[in-house]
N, CA, C and O of each residue as an XYZ file, in Angstrom:
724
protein
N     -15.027      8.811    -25.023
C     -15.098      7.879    -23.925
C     -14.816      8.576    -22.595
O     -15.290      8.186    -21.529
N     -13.895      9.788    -22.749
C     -13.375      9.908    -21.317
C     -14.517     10.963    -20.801
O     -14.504     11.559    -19.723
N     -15.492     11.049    -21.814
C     -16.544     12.402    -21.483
C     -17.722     11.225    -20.186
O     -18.138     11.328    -19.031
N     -17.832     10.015    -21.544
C     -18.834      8.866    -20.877
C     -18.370      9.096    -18.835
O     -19.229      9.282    -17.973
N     -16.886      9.004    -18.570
C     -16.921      8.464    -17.153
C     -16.692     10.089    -16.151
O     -16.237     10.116    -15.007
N     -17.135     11.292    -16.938
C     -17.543     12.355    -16.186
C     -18.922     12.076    -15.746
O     -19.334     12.719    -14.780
N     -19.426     11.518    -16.111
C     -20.892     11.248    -15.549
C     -20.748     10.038    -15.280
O     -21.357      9.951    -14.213
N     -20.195      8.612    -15.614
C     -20.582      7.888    -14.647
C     -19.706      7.554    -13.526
O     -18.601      8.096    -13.541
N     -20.009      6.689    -12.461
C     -19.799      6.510    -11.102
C     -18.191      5.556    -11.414
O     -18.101      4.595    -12.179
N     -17.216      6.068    -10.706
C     -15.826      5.553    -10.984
C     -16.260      3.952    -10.318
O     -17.071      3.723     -9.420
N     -15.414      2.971    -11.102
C     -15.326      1.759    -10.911
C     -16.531      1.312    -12.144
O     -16.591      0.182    -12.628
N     -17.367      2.356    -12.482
C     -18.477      1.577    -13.367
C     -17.866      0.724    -14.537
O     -16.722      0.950    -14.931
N     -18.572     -0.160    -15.031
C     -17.770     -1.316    -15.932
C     -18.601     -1.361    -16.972
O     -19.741     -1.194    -16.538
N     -18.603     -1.556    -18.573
C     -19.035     -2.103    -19.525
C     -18.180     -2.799    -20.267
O     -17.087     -2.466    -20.726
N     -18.955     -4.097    -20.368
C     -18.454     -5.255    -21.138
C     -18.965     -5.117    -22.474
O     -20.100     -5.003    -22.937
N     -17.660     -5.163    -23.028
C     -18.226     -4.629    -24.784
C     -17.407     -6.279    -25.957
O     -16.485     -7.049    -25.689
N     -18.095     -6.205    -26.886
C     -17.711     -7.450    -27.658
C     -16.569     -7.711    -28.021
O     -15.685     -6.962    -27.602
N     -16.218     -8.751    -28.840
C     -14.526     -9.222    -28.768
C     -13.607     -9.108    -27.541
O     -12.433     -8.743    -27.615
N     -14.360     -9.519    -26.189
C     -13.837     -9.564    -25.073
C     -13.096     -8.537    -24.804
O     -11.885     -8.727    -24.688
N     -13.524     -7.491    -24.676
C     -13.228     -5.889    -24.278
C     -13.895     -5.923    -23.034
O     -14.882     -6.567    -22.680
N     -13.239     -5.181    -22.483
C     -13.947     -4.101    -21.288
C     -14.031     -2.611    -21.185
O     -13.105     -1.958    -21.666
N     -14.975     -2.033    -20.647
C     -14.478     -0.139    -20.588
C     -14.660     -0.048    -19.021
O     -15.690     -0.374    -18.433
N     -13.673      0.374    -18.511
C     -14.152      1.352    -17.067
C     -13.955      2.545    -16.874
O     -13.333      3.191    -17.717
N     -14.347      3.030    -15.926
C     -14.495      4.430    -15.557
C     -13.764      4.243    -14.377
O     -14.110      3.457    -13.495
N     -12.200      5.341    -14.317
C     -11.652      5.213    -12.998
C     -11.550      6.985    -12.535
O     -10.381      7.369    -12.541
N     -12.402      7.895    -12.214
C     -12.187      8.487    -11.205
C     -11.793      9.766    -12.870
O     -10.831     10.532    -12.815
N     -12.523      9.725    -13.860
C     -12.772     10.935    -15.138
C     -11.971     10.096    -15.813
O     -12.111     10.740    -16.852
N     -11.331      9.319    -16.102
C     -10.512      8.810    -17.186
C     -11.361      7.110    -17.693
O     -11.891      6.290    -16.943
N     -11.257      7.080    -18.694
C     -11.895      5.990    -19.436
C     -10.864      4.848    -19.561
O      -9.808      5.260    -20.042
N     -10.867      3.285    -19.211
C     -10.005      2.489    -19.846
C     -10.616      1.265    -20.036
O     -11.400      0.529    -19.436
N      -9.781      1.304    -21.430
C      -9.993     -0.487    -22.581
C      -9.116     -0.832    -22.668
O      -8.077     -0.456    -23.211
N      -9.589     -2.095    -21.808
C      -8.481     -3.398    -22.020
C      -9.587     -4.877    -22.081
O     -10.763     -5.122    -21.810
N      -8.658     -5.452    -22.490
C      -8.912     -7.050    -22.658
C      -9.967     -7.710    -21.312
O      -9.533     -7.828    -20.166
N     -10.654     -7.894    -21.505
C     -11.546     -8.715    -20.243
C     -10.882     -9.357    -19.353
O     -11.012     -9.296    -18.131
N      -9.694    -10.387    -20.370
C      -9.110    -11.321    -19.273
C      -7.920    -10.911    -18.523
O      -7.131    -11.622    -17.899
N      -7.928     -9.240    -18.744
C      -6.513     -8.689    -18.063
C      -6.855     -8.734    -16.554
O      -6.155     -8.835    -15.546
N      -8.017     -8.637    -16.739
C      -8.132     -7.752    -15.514
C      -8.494     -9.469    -14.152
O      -8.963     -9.308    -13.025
N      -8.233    -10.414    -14.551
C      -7.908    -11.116    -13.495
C      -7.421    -10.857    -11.848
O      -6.591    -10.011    -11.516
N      -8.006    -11.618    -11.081
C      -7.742    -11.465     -9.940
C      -6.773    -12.228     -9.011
O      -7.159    -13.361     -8.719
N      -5.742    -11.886     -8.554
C      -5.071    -13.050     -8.444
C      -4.223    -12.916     -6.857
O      -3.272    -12.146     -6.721
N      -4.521    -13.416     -6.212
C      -4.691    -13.679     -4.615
C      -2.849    -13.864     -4.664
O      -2.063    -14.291     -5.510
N      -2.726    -13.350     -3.418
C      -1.014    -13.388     -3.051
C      -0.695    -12.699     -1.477
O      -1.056    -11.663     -0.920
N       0.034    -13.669     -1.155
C       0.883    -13.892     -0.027
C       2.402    -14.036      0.398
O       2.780    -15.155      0.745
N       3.192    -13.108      0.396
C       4.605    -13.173      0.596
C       5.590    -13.077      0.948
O       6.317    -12.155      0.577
N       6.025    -14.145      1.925
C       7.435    -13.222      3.073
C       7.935    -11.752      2.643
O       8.167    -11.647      1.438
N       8.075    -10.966      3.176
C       8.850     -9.409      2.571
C       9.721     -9.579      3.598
O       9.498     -9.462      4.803
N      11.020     -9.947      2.880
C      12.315     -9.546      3.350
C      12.595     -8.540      4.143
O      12.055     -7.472      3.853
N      13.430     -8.576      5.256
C      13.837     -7.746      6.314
C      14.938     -7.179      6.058
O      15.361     -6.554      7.030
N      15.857     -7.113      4.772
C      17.230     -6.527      4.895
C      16.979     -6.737      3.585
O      15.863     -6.718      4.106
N      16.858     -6.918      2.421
C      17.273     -6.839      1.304
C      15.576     -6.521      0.040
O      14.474     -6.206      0.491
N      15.831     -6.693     -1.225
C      14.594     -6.893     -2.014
C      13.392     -7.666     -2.072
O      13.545     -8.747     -2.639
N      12.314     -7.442     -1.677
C      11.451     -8.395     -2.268
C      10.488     -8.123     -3.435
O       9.823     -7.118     -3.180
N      10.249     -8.543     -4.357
C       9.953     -8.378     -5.840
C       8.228     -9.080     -5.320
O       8.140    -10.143     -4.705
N       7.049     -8.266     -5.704
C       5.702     -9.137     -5.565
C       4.731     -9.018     -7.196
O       3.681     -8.396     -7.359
N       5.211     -9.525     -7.844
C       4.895     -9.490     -9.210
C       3.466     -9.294     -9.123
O       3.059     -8.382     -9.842
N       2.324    -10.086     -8.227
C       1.145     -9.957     -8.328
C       0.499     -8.613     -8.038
O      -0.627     -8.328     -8.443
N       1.070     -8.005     -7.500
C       0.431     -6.651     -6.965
C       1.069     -5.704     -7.700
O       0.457     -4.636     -7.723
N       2.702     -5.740     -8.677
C       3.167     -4.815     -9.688
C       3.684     -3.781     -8.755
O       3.375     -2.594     -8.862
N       4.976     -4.544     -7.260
C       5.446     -3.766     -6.506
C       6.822     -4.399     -6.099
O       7.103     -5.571     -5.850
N       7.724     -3.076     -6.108
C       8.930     -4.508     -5.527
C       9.276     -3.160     -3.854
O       9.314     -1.938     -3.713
N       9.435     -4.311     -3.013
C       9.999     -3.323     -1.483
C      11.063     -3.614     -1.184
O      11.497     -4.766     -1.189
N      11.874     -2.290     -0.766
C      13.653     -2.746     -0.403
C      13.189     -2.188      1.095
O      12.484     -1.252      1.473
N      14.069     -3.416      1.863
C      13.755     -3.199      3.351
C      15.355     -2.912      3.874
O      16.313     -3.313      3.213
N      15.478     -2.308      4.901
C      16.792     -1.922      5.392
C      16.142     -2.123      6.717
O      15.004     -1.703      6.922
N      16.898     -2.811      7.708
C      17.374     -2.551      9.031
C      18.592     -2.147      9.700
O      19.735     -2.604      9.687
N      18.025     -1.130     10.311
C      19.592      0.048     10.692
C      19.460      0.140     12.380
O      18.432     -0.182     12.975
N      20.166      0.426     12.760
C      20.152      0.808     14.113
C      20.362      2.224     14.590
O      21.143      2.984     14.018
N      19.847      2.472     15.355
C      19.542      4.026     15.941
C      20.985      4.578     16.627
O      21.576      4.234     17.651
N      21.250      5.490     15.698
C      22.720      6.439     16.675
C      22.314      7.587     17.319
O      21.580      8.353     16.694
N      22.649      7.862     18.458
C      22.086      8.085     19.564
C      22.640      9.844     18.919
O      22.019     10.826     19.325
N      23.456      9.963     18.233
C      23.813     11.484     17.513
C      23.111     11.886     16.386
O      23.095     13.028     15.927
N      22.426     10.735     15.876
C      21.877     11.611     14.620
C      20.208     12.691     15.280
O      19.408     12.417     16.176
N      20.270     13.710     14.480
C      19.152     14.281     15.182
C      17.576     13.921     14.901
O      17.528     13.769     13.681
N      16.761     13.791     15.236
C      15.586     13.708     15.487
C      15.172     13.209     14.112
O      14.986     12.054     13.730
N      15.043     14.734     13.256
C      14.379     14.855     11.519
C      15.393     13.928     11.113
O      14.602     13.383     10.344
N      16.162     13.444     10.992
C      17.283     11.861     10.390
C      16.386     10.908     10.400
O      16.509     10.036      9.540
N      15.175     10.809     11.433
C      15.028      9.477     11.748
C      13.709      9.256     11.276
O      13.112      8.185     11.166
N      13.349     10.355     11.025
C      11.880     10.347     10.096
C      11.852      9.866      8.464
O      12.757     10.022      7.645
N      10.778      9.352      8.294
C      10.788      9.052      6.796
C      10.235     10.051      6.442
O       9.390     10.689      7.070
N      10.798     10.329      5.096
C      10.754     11.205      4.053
C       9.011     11.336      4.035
O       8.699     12.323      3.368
N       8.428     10.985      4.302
C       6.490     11.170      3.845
C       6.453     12.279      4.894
O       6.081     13.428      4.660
N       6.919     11.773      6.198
C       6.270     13.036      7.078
C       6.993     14.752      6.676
O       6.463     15.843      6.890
N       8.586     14.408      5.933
C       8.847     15.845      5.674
C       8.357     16.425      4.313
O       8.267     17.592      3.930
N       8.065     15.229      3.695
C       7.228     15.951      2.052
C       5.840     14.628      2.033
O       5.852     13.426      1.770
N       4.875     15.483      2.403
C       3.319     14.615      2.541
C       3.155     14.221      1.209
O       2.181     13.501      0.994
N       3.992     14.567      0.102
C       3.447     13.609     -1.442
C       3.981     12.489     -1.507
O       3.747     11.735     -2.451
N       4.863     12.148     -0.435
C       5.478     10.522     -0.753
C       5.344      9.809      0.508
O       6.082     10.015      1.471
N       4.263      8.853      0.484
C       3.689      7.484      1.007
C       4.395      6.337      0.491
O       4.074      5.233      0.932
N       5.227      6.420     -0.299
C       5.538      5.250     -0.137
C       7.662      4.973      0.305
O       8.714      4.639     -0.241
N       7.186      5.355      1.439
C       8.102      5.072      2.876
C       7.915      5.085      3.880
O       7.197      5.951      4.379
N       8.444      4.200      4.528
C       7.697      3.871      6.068
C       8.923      3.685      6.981
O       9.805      2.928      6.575
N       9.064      4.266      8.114
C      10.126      3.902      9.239
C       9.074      3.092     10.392
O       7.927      3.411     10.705
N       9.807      2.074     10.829
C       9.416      1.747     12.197
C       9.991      0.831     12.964
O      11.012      0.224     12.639
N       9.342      0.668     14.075
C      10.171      0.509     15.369
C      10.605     -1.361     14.943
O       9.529     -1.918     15.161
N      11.226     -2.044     14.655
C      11.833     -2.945     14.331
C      11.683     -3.914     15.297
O      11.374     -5.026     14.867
N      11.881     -3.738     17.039
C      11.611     -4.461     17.710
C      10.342     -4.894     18.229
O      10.056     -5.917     18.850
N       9.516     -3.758     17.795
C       8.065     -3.642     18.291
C       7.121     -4.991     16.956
O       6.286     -5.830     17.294
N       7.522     -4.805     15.858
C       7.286     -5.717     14.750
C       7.807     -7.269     15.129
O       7.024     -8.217     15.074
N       8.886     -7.389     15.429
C       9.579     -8.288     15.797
C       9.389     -9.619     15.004
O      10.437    -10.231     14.797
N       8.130    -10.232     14.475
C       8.043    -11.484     13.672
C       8.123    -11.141     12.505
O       8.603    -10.064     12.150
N       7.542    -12.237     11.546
C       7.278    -11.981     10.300
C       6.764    -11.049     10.036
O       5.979    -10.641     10.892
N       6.905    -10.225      8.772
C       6.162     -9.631      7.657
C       5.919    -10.151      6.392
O       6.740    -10.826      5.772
N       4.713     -9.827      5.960
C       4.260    -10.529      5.023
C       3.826     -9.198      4.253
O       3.779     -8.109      4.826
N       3.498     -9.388      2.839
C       2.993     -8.512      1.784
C       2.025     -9.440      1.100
O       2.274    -10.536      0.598
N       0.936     -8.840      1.168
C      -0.548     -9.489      0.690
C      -1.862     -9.458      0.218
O      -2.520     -9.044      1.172
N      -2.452     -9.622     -0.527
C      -3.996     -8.839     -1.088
C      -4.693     -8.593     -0.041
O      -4.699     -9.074      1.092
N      -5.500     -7.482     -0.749
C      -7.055     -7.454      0.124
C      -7.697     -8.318      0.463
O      -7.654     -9.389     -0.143
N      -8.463     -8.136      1.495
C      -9.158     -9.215      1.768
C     -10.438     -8.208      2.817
O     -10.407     -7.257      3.597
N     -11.679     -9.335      2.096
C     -12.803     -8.460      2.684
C     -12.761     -8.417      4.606
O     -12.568     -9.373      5.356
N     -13.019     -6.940      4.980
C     -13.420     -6.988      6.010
C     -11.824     -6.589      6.895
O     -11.712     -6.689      8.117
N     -10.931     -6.230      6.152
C      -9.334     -5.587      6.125
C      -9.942     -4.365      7.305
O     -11.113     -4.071      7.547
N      -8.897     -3.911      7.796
C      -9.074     -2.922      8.913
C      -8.061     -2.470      9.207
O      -7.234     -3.343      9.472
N      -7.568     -1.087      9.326
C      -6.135     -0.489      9.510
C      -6.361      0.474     10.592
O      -7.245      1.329     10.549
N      -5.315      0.270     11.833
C      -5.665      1.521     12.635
C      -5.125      2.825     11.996
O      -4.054      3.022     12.570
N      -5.327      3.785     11.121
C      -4.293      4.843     11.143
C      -3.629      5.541     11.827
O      -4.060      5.443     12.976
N      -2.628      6.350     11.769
C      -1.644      7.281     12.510
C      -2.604      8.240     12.233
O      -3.423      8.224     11.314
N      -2.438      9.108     13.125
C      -3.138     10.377     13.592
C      -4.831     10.335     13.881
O      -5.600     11.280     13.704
N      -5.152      9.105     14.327
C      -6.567      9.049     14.246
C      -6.907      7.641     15.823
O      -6.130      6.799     16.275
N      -7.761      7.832     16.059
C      -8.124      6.994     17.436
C      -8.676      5.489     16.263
O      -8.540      5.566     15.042
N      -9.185      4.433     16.861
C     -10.116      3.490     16.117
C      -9.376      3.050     14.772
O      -8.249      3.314     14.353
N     -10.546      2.186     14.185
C      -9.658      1.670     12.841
C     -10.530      2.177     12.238
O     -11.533      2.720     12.701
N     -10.136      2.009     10.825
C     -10.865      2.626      9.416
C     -10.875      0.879      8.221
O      -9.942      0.090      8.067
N     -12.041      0.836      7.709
C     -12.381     -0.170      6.628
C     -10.664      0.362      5.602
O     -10.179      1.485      5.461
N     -10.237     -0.825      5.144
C      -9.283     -0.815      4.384
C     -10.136     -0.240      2.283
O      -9.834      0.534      1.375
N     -11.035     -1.092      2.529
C     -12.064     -0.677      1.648
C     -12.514      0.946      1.218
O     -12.801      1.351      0.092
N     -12.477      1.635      2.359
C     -12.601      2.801      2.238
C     -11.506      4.290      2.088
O     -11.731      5.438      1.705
N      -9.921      3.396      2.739
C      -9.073      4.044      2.332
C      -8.407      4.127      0.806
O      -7.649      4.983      0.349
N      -8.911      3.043      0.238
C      -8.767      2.909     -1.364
C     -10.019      3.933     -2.103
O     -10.034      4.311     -3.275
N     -10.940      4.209     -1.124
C     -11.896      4.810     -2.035
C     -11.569      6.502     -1.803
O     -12.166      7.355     -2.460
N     -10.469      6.862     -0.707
C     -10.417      7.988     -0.274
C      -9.365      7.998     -1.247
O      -9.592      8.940     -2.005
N      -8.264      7.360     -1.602
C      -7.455      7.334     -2.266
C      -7.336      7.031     -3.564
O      -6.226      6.967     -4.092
N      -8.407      6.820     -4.195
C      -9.043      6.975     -5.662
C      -8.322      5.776     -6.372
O      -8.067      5.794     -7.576
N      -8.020      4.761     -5.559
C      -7.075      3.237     -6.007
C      -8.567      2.647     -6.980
O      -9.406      1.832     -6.594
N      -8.534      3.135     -7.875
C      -9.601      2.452     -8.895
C      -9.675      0.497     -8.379
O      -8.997     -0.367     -7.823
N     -11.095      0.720     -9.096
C     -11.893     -0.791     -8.261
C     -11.289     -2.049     -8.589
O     -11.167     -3.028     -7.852
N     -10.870     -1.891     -9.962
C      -9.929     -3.229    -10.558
C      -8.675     -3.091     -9.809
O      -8.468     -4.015     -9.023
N      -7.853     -2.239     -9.853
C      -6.664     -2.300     -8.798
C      -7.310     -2.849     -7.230
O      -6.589     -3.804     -6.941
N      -7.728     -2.773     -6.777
C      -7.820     -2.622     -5.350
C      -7.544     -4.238     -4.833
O      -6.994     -4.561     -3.781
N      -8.018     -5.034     -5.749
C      -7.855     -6.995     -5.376
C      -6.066     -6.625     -5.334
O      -5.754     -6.999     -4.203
N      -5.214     -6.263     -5.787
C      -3.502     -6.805     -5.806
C      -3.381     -5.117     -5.476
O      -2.622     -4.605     -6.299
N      -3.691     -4.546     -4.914
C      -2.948     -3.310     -3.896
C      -2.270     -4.103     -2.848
O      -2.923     -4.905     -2.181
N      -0.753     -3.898     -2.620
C      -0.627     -4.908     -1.457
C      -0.653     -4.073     -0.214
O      -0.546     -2.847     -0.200
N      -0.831     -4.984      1.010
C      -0.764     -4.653      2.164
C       0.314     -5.192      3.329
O       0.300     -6.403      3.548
N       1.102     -4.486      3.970
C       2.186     -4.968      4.496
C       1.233     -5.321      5.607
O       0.249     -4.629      5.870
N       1.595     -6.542      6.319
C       1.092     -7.024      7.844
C       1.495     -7.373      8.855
O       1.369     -8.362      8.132
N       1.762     -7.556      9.545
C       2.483     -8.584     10.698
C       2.144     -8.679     11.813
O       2.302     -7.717     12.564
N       1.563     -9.892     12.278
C       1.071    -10.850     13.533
C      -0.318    -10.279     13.029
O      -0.963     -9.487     13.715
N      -0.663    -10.646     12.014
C      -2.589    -10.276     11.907
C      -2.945     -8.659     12.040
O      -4.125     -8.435     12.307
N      -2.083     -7.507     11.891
C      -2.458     -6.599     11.835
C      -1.349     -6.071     11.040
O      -0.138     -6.291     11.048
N      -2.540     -4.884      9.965
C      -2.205     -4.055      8.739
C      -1.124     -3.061      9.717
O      -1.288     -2.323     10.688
N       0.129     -3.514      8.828
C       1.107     -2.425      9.645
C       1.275     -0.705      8.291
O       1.442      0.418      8.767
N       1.214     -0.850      7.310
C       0.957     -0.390      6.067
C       0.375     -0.512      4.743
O       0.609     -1.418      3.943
N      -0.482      0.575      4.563
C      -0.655      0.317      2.636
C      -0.090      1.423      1.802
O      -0.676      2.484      1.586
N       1.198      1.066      1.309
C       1.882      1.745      0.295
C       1.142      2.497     -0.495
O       0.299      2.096     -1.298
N       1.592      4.081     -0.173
C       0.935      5.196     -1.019
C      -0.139      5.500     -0.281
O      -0.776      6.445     -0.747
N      -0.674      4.925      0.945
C      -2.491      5.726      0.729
C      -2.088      5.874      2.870
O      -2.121      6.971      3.427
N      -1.821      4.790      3.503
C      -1.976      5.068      4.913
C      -0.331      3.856      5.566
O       0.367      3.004      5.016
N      -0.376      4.358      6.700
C       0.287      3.844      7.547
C      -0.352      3.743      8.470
O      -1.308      4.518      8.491
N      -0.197      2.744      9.750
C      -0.728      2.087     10.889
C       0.105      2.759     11.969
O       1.314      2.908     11.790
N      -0.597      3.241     13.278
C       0.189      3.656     13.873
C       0.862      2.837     15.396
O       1.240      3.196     16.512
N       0.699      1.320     14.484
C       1.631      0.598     15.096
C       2.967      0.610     14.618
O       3.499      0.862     13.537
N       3.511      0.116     16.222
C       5.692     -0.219     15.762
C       5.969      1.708     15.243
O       6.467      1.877     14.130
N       5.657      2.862     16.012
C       6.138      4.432     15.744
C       7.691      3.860     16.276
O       8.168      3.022     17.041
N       8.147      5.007     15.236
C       9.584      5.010     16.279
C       9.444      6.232     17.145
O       8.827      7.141     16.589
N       9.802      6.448     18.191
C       9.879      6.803     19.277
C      11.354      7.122     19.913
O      12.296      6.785     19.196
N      11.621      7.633     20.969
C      12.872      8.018     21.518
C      13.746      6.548     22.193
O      14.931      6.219     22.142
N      12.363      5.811     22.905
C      13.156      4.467     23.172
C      13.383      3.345     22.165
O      13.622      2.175     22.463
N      13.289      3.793     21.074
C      13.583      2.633     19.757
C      14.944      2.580     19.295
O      15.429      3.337     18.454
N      15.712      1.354     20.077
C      16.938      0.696     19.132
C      17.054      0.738     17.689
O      17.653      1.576     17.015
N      16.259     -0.497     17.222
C      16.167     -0.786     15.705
C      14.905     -0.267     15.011
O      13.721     -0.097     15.302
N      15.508     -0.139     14.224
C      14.574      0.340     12.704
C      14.412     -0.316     11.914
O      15.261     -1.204     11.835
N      13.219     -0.341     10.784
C      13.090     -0.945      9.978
C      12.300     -0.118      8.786
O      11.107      0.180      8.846
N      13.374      0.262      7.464
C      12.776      1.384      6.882
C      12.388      0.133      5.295
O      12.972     -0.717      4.622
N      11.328      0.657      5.374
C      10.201      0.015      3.775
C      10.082      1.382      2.962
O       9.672      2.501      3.274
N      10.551      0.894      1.917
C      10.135      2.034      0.867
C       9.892      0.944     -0.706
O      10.786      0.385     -1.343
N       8.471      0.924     -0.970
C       7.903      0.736     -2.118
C       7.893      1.049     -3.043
O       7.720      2.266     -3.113
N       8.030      0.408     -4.248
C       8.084      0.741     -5.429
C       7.463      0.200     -6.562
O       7.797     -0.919     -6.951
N       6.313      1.068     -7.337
C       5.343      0.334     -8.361
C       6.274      0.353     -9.461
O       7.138      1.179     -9.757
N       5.934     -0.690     -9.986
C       6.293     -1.248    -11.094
C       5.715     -0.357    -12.566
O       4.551     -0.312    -12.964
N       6.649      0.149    -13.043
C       5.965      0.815    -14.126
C       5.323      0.151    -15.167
O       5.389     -1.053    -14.919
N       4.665      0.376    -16.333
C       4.099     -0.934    -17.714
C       2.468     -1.425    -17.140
O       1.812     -2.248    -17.777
């Protein structure tokens, strides 16, 4: 099977009998149950100081708000992704600049993220495809938001709205966590 999805196109799908499925995610082959693979839409305050658990997307985020000491040095105030580029899933930012709600929430067609280090926005659609988030995952990948714009997607990009900066009081550090199983 895992030879079948060297040649075909990742996300490809065959529906096989006794309500099976096979896909192809990116050289690896997987069978599961037809009706696993449900889609299931979600929307959810994400806590500003403590846990929030999002069962639908198979992520829980611990949020901390801290305040900026004017002694700690510079690299203190960075999240861990920018000093080791293999871990995306932590995010610092400017706390006051966010200021309303945050929410954690599915895809949704026609999603748009400005990234950090880049001018313009990028299709949210396409950062899952740069990031090899196989096609059945991609409906419950969650997306952090607030006031109508993608502030993060855990593991693949950050928005380079709410930076912390030299004039930033408060912070607000997100660090994600997939659910193993």
């Amino acid at each position: 099977m895992n030879r079948l999805c060297h040649v075909a196109a990742p996300g490809s799908v065959a529906e096989l009998a006794g309500g099976w499925r096979l896909h192809c995610e990116y050289a690896v082959a997987v069978l599961e149950r037809a009706s696993k693979t449900r889609v299931t839409s979600f929307e959810i305050d994400l806590a500003c100081d403590a846990v929030t658990d999002v069962p639908a997307a198979g992520f829980t985020f611990v949020a901390h708000r801290l305040q900026r000491d004017a002694n700690l040095p510079r690299e203190a105030l960075m999240p861990r992704a920018v000093h080791q580029a293999d871990n995306r899933m932590e995010a610092l930012f400017d706390a006051d600049e966010i200021g309303g709600q945050l929410l954690v929430r599915d895809f949704r067609h026609g999603d748009r993220i400005e990234p950090l280090g880049m001018t313009g926005t990028r299709k949210v659609h396409d950062v899952f495809i740069d990031g090899k988030v196989p096609r059945p995952r991609r409906a419950t990948w969650p997306i952090v938001e607030t006031r109508n714009r993608i502030l993060w997607i855990p593991g693949l990009v950050r928005s380079r709205f709410a930076l912390v900066t030299a004039n930033t009081k408060n912070l607000l550090q997100l660090q994600a966590n997939q659910d193993v199983g």
